[in-house]
C-alpha positions as CSV (number, residue, x, y, z in Angstrom):
1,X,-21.4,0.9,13.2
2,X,-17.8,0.6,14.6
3,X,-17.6,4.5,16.0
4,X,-15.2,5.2,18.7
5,X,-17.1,5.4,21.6
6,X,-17.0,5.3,25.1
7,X,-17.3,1.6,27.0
8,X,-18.5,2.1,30.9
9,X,-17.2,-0.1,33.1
10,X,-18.8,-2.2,36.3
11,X,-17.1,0.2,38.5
12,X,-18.0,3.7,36.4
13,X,-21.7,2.2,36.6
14,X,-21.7,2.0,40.6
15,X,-20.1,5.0,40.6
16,X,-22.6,6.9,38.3
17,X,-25.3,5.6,40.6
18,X,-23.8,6.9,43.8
19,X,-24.1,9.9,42.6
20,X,-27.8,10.0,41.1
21,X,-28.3,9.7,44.9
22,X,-26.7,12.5,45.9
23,X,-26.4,15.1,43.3
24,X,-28.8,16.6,40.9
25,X,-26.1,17.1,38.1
26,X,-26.0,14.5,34.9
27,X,-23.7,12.1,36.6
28,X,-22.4,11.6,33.0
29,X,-20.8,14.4,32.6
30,X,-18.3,13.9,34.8
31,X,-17.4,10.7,33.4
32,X,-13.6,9.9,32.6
33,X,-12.9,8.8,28.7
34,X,-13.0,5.0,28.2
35,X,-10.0,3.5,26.9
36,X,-11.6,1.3,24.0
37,X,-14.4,1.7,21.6
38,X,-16.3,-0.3,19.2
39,X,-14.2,-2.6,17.2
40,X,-12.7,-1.7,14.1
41,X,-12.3,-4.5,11.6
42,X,-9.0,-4.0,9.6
43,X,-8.5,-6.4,6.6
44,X,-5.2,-6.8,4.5
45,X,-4.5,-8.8,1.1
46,X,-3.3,-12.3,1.0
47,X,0.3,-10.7,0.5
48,X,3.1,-10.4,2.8
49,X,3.9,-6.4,2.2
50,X,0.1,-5.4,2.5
51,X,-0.5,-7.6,5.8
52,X,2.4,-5.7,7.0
53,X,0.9,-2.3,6.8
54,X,-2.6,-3.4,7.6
55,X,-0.8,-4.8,11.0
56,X,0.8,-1.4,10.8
57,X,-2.4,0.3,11.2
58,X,-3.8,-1.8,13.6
59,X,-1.0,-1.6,16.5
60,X,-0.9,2.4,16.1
61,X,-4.6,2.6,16.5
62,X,-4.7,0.0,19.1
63,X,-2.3,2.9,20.9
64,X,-4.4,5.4,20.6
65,X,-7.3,3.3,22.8
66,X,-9.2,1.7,19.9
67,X,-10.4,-1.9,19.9
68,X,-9.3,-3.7,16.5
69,X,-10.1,-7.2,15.1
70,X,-7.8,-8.5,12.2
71,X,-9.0,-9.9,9.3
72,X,-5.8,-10.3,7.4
73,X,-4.8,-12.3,4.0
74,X,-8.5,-12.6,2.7
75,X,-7.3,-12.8,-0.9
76,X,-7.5,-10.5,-3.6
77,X,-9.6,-7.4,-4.9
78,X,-12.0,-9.3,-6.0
79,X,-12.6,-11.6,-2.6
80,X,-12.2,-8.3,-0.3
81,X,-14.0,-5.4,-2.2
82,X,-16.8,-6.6,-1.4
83,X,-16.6,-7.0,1.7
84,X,-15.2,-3.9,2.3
85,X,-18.6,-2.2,0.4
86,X,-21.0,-4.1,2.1
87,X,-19.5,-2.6,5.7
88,X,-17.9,-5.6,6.8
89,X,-14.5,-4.4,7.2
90,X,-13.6,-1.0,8.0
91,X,-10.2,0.1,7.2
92,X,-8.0,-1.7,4.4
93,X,-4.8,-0.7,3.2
94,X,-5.3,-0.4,-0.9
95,X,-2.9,1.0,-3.8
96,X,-4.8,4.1,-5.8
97,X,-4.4,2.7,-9.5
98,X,-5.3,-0.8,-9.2
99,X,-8.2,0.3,-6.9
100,X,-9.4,3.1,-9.3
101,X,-9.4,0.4,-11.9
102,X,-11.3,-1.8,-10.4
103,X,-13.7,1.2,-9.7
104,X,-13.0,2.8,-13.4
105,X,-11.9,0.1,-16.0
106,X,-11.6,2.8,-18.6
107,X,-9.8,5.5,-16.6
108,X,-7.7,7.6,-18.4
109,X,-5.7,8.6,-15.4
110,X,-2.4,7.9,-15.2
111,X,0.1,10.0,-13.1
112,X,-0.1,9.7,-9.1
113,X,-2.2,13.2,-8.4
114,X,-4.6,12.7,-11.2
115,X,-5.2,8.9,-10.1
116,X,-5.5,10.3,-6.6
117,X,-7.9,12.9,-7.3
118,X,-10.2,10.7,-9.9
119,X,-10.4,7.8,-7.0
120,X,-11.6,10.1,-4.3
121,X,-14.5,11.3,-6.7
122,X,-15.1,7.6,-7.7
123,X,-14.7,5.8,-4.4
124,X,-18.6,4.2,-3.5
125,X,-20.9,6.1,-0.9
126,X,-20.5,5.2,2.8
127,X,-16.6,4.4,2.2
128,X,-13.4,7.2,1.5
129,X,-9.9,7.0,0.7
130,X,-7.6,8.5,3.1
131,X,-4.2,10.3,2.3
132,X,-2.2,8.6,-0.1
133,X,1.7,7.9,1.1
134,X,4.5,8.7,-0.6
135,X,5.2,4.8,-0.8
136,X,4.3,2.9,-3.7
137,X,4.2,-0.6,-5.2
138,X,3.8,-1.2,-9.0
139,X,5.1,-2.8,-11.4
140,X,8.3,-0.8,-12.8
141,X,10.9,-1.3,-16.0
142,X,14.4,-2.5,-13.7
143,X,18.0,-2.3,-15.0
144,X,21.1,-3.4,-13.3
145,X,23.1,-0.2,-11.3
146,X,26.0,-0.9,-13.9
147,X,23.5,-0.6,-17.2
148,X,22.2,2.3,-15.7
149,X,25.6,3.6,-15.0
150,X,26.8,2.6,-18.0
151,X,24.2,4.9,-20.1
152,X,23.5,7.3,-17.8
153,X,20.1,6.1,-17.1
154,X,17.6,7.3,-14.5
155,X,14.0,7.4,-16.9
156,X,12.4,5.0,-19.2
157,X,13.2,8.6,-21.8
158,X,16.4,8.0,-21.3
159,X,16.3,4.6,-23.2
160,X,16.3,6.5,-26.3
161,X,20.2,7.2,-25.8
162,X,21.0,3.7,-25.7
163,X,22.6,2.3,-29.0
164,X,22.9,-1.5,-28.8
165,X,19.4,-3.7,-28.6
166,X,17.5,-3.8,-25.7
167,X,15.3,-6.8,-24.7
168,X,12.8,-6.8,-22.0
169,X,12.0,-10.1,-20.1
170,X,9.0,-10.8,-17.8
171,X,6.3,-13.4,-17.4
172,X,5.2,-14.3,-20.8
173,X,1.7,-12.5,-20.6
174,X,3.7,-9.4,-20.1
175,X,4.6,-9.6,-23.7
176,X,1.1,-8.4,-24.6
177,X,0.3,-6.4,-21.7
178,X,0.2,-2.4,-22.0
179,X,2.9,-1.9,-20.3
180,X,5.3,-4.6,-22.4
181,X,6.8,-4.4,-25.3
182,X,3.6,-2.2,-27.4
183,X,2.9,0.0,-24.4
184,X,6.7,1.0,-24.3
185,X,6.9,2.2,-27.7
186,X,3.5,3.7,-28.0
187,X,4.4,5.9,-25.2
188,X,8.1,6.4,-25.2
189,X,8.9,5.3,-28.8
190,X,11.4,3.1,-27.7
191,X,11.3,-0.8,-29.3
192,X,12.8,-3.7,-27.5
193,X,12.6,-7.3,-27.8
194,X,11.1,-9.6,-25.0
195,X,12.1,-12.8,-23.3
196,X,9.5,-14.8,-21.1
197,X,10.8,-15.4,-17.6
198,X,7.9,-17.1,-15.5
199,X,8.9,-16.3,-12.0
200,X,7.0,-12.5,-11.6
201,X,10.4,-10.4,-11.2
202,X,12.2,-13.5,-9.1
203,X,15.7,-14.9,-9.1
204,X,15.4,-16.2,-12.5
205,X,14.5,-12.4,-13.8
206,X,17.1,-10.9,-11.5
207,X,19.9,-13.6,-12.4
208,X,19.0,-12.7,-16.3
209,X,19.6,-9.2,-15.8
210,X,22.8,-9.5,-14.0
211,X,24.0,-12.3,-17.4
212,X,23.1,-9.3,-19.5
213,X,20.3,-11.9,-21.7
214,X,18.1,-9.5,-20.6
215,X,18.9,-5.9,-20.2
216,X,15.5,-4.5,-18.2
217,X,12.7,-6.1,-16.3
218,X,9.4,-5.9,-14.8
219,X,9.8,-5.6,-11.1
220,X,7.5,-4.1,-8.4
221,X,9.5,-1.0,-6.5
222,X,8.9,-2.8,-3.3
223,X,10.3,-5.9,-3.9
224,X,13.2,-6.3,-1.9
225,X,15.4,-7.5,-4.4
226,X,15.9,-4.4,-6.1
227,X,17.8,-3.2,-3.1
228,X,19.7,-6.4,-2.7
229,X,20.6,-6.6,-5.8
230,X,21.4,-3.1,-6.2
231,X,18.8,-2.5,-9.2
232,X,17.6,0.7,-10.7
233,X,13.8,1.2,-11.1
234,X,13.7,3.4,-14.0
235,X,11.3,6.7,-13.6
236,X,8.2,6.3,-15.1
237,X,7.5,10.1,-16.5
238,X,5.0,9.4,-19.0
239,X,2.5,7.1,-16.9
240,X,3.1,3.8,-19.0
241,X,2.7,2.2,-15.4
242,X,-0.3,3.0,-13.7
243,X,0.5,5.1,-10.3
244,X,0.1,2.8,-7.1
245,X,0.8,4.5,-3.8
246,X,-0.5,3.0,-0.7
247,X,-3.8,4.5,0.5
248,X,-5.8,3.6,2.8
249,X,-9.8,2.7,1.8
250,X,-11.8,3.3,5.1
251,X,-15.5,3.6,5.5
252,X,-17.5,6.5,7.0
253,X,-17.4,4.3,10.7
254,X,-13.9,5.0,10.8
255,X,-14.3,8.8,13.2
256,X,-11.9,11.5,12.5
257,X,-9.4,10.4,15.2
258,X,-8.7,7.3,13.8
259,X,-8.1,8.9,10.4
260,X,-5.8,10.9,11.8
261,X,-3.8,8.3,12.8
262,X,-3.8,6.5,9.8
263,X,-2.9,9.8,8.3
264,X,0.5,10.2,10.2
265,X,1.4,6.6,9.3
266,X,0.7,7.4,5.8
267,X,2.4,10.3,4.8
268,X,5.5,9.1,7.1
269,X,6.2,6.1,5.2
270,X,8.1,6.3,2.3
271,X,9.1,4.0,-0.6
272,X,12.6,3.3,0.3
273,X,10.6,2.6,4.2
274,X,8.5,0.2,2.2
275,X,11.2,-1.8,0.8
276,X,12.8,-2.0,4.0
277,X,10.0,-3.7,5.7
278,X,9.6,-5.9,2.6
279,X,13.1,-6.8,3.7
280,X,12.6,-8.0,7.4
281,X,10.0,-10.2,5.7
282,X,11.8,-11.7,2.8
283,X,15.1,-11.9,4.4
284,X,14.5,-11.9,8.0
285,X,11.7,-13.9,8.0
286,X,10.1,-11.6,10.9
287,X,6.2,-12.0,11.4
288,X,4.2,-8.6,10.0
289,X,3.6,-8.2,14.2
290,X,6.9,-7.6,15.0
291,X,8.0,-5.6,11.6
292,X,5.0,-3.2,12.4
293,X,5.7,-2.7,16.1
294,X,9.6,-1.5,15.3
295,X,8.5,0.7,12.7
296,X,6.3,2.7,14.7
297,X,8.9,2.6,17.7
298,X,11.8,3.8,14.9
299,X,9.4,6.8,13.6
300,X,7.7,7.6,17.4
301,X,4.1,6.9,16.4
302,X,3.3,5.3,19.4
């Protein structure tokens, strides 16, 4: 379902039997390319950044002469996966570890190749996952520029060099999570202490950081207040965070044209591009239509 094909017009019709009267050639064959095909349904999550690059998608292929039909903000994994496996939508943008997850609760996979690599050999028959793109958005331990500066941080290893305590705030199920306070010295042998902050990485978390009652934080890269506020998303070396680069999760109806479009967008958007489209969002208050359409414009992808 959903190929790119060719759509034949009213007038192509007349035309093609004009010629069945008058020529013993295929009148087909001579037939100019259409400049639509078969619809392809794009979905997104019910979140601003993801609805952004699904919209993303869908102008740049809508440039290159296929018909698209948005089915944006349907919710989370759970709501869309399905749909997405039963053939119902055809292209979504996804984020390799949480979708491997969902695919391979025990995976062992951490770093962003390996997670890559185990998601293509786990991804369901009849769907594939496209190039993954150097942008990302997961969850990330955050320290102010000054902290950083301060102790010469630029890793979670480099933690170990700092000599007063260190207390980590988050919402308060992060506390037990595998990536809180357990995770962090399990993997990096580094112990801190941890104060509940329930507004997931928000002005509450930020304005802690910046009092020093908290000296890191669990932020997504992508949010745009880690620019704003001039935070520093410590590198994650060891894999304590789950890699989560944008891919996109397309079925086999998606032809290799398409894919190759997708593929351009992919591997030019970067993390820092990412958080400036967060940006316009957040702080503009721009729809994802008109975000997408400058973005393409700025990098000539359509």
């Amino acid at each position: 379902m959903n190929r790119h094909t060719l759509r034949t017009g009213v007038t192509t019709l007349l035309g093609v039997a004009l010629l069945a009267g008058c020529s013993s050639e295929d009148p087909l064959a001579e037939e100019p390319a259409g400049d639509a095909g078969e619809t392809i349904v794009i979905g997104s999550q019910d979140y601003y950044s993801n609805e952004i690059i699904a919209e993303i998608y869908a102008q740049a292929l809508e440039a290159g002469g296929y018909t698209v039909e948005r089915e944006f903000r349907i919710g989370q994994r759970e709501a869309y996966l399905p749909e997405i496996e039963s053939g119902s939508i055809d292209l979504f943008p996804e984020y390799t570890g949480p979708l491997l997850q969902y695919w391979v609760p025990d995976t062992s996979a951490r770093l962003a190749d390996d997670v890559y690599a185990e998601l293509g050999e786990s991804t369901p028959e009849g769907l594939r996952v496209l190039e993954q793109s150097p942008a990302t958005d997961q969850d990330a331990y955050v320290v102010t520029s000054e902290f950083a500066d301060q102790w010469g941080l630029t890793t979670i290893d480099d933690l170990a060099e700092v000599t007063e305590p260190l207390t980590l705030g988050g919402n308060s199920e992060g506390e037990t999570r595998p990536n809180g306070p357990r995770g962090l010295a399990d993997t990096y042998g580094i112990e801190v202490g941890y104060t509940p902050i329930e507004d997931s990485g928000g002005p509450l978390t930020v304005k802690a950081l910046e009092d020093g009652d908290i000296q890191m934080a669990i932020i997504y890269t992508a949010d745009p207040s880690i620019q704003k506020n001039g935070l520093v998303a410590l590198e994650d070396t060891k894999g304590l965070f789950l890699a989560s680069h944008v891919v996109p999760l397309a079925s086999d109806d998606v032809d290799e044209e398409a894919a190759a479009i997708i593929d351009e967008i992919s591997t030019t958007m970067t993390a820092e591009e990412l958080v400036g489209l967060n940006s316009r969002s957040v702080e503009e208050q721009l729809p994802a239509a008109t975000i997408a359409t400058d973005w393409l414009e700025e990098n000539g992808l359509v």
